[in-house]
C-alpha positions as CSV (number, residue, x, y, z in Angstrom):
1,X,-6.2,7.7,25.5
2,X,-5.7,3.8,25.2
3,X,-7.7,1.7,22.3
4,X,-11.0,0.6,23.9
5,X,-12.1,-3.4,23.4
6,X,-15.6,-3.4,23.3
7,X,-17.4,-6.7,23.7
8,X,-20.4,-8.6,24.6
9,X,-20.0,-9.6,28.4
10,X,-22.9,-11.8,29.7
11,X,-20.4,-13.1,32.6
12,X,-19.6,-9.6,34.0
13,X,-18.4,-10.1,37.5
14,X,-21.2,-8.2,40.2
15,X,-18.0,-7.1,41.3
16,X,-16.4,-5.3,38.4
17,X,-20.0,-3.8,37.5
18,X,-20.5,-2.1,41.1
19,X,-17.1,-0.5,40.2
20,X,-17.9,0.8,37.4
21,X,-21.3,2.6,38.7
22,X,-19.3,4.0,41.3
23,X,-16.8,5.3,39.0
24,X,-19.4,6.7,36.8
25,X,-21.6,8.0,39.2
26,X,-24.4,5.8,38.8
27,X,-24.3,4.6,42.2
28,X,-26.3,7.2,43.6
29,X,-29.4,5.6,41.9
30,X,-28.4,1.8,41.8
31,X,-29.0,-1.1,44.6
32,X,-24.8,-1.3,44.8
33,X,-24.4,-2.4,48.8
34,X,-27.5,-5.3,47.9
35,X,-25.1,-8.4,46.4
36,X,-28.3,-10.3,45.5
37,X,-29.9,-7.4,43.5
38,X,-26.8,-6.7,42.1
39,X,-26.3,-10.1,41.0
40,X,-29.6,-10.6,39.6
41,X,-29.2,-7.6,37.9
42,X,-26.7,-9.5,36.1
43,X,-28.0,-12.5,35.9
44,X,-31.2,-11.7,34.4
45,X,-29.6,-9.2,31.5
46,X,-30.8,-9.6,28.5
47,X,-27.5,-8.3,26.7
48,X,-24.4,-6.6,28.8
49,X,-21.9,-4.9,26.7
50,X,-18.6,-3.7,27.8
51,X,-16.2,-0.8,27.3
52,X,-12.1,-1.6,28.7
53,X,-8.9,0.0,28.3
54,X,-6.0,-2.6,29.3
55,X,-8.3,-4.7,30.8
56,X,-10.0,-2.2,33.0
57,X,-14.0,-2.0,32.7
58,X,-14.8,1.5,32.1
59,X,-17.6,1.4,30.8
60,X,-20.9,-1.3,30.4
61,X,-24.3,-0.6,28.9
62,X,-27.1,-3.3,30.6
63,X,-30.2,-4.1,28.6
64,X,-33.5,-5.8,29.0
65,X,-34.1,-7.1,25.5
66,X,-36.4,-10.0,23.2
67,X,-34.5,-9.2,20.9
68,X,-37.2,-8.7,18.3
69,X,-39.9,-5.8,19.8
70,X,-37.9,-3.8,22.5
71,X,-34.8,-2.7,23.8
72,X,-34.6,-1.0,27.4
73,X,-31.4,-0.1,28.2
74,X,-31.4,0.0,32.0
75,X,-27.6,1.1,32.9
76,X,-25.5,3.2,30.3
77,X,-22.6,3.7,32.7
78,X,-19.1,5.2,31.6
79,X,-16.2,6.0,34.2
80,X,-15.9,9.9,35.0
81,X,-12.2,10.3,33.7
82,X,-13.3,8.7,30.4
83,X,-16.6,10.4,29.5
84,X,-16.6,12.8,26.6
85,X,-15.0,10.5,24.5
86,X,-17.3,8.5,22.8
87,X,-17.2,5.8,24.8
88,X,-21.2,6.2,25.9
89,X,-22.2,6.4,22.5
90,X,-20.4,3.6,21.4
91,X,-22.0,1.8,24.1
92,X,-25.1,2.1,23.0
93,X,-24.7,1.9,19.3
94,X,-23.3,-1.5,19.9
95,X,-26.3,-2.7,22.3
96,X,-28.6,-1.9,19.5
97,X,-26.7,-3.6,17.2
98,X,-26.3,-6.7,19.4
99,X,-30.3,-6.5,19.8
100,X,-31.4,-6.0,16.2
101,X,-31.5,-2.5,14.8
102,X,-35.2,-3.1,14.1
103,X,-35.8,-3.0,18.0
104,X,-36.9,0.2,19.7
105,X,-34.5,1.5,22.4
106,X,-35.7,3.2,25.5
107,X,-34.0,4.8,28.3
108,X,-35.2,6.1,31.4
109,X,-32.1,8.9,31.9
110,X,-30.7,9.9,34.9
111,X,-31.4,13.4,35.8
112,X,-27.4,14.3,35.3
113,X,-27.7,12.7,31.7
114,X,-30.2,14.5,30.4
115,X,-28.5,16.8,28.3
116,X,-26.7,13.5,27.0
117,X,-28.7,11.5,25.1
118,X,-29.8,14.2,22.4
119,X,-26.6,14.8,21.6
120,X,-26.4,10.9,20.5
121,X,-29.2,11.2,18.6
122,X,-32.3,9.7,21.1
123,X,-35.3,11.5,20.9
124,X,-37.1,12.5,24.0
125,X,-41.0,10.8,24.4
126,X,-43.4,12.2,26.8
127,X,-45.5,9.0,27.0
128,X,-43.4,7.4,29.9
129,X,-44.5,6.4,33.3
130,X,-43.2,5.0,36.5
């Protein structure tokens, strides 16, 4: 495995990031054939950091943040033939970082990721509602 350059990416191409989901699997559950949702998406981000390996995206964590209350981290999304290696939880230790440790994450987890965030440390909260 290549060295992984994280970094803060508010410019992420609408282009790059529908990759990604696809790669990750994240499409099944994401807006990716509506540009303008996809691009909004984007736009309106809060904080967007980035996972690549030689350049390639493999991996982006998208967050709705005030930076002083709350973190939601909308998309944690890592490409198939790189998961298990960290780069997820890196992901997300850097987005709460970038937001201010003193926020509270949340996470809304797809159902294939369950199993996931536990094993990063996130505790599960029955209080949510959609």
């Amino acid at each position: 495995m290549g060295d992984v350059a994280y970094q803060i990416e508010p410019s992420l191409s609408a282009d790059e990031f529908v990759d990604v989901l696809r790669r990750s699997t994240l499409a099944e559950r994401r807006p990716v054939a509506d540009a303008a949702t996809i691009a909004g998406m984007l736009a309106r981000a809060g904080l967007i950091v980035t996972a690549r390996m030689g350049g390639q995206l493999v991996g982006v964590a998208r967050s709705l943040t005030d930076f002083s209350y709350c973190t939601y981290l909308s998309d944690l999304a890592v490409d198939t033939e790189h998961q298990g290696r960290g780069i997820g939880r890196e992901l997300v230790r850097r987005t709460h970082e970038a937001a201010g440790r003193h926020t509270t994450m949340v996470l809304l987890a797809a159902p294939k990721a369950q199993s996931y965030y536990p094993h990063i440390g996130m505790r599960q909260h029955e209080s949510c509602w959609v």
